[in-house]
C-alpha positions in Angstrom: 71.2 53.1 29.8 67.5 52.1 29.4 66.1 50.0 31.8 62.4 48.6 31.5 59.8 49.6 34.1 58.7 46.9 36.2 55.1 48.0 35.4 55.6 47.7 31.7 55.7 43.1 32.0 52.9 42.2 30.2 50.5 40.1 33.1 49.6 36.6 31.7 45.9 36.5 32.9 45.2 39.8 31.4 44.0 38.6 27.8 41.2 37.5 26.1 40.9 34.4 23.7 38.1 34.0 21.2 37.2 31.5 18.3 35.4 31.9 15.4 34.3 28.5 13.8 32.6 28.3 10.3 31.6 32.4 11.1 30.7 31.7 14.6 32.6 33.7 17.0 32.6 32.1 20.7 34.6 33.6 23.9 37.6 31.0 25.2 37.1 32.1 28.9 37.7 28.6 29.6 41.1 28.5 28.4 43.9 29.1 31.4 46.8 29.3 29.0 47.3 29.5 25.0 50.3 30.0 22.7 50.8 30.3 19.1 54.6 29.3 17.1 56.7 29.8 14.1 58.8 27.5 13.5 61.2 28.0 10.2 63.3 25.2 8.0 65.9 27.5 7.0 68.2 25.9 4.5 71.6 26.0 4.5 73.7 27.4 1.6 77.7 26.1 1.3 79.4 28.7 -0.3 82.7 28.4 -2.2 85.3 30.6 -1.0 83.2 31.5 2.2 84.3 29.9 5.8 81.1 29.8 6.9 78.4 28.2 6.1 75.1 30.4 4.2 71.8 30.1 5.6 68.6 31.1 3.7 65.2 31.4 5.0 62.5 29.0 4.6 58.9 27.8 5.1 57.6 28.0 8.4 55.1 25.7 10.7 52.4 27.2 12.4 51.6 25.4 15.4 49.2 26.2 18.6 48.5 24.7 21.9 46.1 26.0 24.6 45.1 23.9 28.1 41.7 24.7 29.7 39.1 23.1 32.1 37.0 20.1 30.3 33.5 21.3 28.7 34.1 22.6 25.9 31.4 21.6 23.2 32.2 23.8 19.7 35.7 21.4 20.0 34.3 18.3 20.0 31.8 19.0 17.7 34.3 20.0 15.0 35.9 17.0 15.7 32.1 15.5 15.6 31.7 17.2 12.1 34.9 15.7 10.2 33.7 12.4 11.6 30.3 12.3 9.6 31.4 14.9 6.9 35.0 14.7 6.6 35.2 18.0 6.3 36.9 20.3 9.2 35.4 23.1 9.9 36.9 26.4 9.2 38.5 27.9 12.8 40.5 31.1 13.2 41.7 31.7 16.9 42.3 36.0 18.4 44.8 36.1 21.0 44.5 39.5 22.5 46.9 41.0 25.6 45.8 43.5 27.1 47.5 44.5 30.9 46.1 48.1 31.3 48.8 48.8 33.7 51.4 48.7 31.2 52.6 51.2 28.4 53.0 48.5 26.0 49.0 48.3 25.5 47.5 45.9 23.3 47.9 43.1 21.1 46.3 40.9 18.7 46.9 38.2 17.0 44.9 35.9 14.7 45.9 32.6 13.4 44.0 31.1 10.7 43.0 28.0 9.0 43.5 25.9 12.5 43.5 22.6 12.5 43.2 20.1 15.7 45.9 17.9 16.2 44.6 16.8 19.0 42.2 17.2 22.0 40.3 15.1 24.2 36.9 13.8 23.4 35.6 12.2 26.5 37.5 12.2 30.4 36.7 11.2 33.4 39.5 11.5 36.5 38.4 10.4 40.2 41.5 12.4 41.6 40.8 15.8 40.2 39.0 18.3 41.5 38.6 20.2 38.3 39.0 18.3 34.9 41.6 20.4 32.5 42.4 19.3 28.9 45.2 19.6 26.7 44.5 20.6 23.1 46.9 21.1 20.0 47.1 22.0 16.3 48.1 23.8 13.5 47.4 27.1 11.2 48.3 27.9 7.8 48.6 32.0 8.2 48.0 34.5 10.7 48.0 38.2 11.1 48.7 41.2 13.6 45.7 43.5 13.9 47.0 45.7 16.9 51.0 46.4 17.9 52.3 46.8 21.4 53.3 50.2 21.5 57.2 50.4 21.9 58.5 51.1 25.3 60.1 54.2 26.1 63.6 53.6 25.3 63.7 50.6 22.9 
C-alpha cells in the first residue's frame, strides 16, 4: 500500500501571487490567502428504460476570492477606472505553489479575464491592529502552465 510522505503536503505560505492589469504585472505579497473555483451546472438527462437518472456535463463558473492587509492601490484604481470609463480593466491573476521541500514541485495557475465582484474601497477600524480586506470575483478562462509532479506511488 502507498502511503504519502508527510514531507510531500504542499505548505500554504510557500507560493507566490502576481497580477497583471492592462499588461502591468504587480507582485500580491500582500495577499495572506487566495483561491480560485470551478463550479459546473451539469444537467441532468432522464433516460427511458434506465433506473437512474443521466447526468451530462455543463458550463462552469469561474470564481476567486483572496483576503489581504488594506493598501492595495492597482485594486481600487480598477475599480476607479470603470467609474470614469466604464470600462474594466483587463486582470489576469498567477497562483504559483511552490514548497521546495516537497516532491510534488511546482504549480501554476492563471485565471483570466477577472472581474471584481467586490472589494473594499475605503476602511477605517479602531479595534484592529492591522486592517485586512476581503476581495471577490470572477474569470472567464484560465490555464495550467506548470504540473505538480506525481508522487511516488499515485
Amino acid at each position: 500500500m502507498a502511503i504519502m510522505h508527510a514531507k510531500d503536503a504542499i505548505r500554504g505560505n510557500t507560493g507566490e501571487c502576481y497580477v497583471t492589469i492592462d499588461g502591468e504585472r504587480y507582485h500580491m505579497m500582500t495577499l495572506k490567502k487566495i483561491s480560485a473555483e470551478l463550479e459546473y451546472s451539469n444537467g441532468e438527462v432522464p433516460r427511458l428504460g434506465a433506473n437512474m437518472m443521466g447526468h451530462k456535463e455543463g458550463i462552469a463558473k469561474g470564481t476567486w476570492t483572496a483576503s489581504g492587509y488594506y493598501g492595495t492601490p492597482m485594486l481600487r484604481r480598477c475599480l476607479l477606472d470603470y467609474k470614469e470609463t466604464g470600462i474594466f480593466p483587463e486582470i489576469n491573476i498567477q497562483i504559483i505553489n511552490e514548497d521546495m521541500t516537497s516532491a510534488a514541485g511546482r504549480q501554476s495557475a492563471i485565471i483570466k479575464e477577472c472581474l471584481i465582484d467586490k472589494a473594499i474601497l475605503a476602511t477605517l477600524d479602531a479595534e484592529e491592529e492591522f486592517i485586512e480586506e476581503e476581495i471577490s470575483g470572477t474569470f472567464d478562462d484560465w490555464e495550467l502552465p506548470e504540473e505538480f509532479t506525481k508522487l511516488s506511488g499515485m
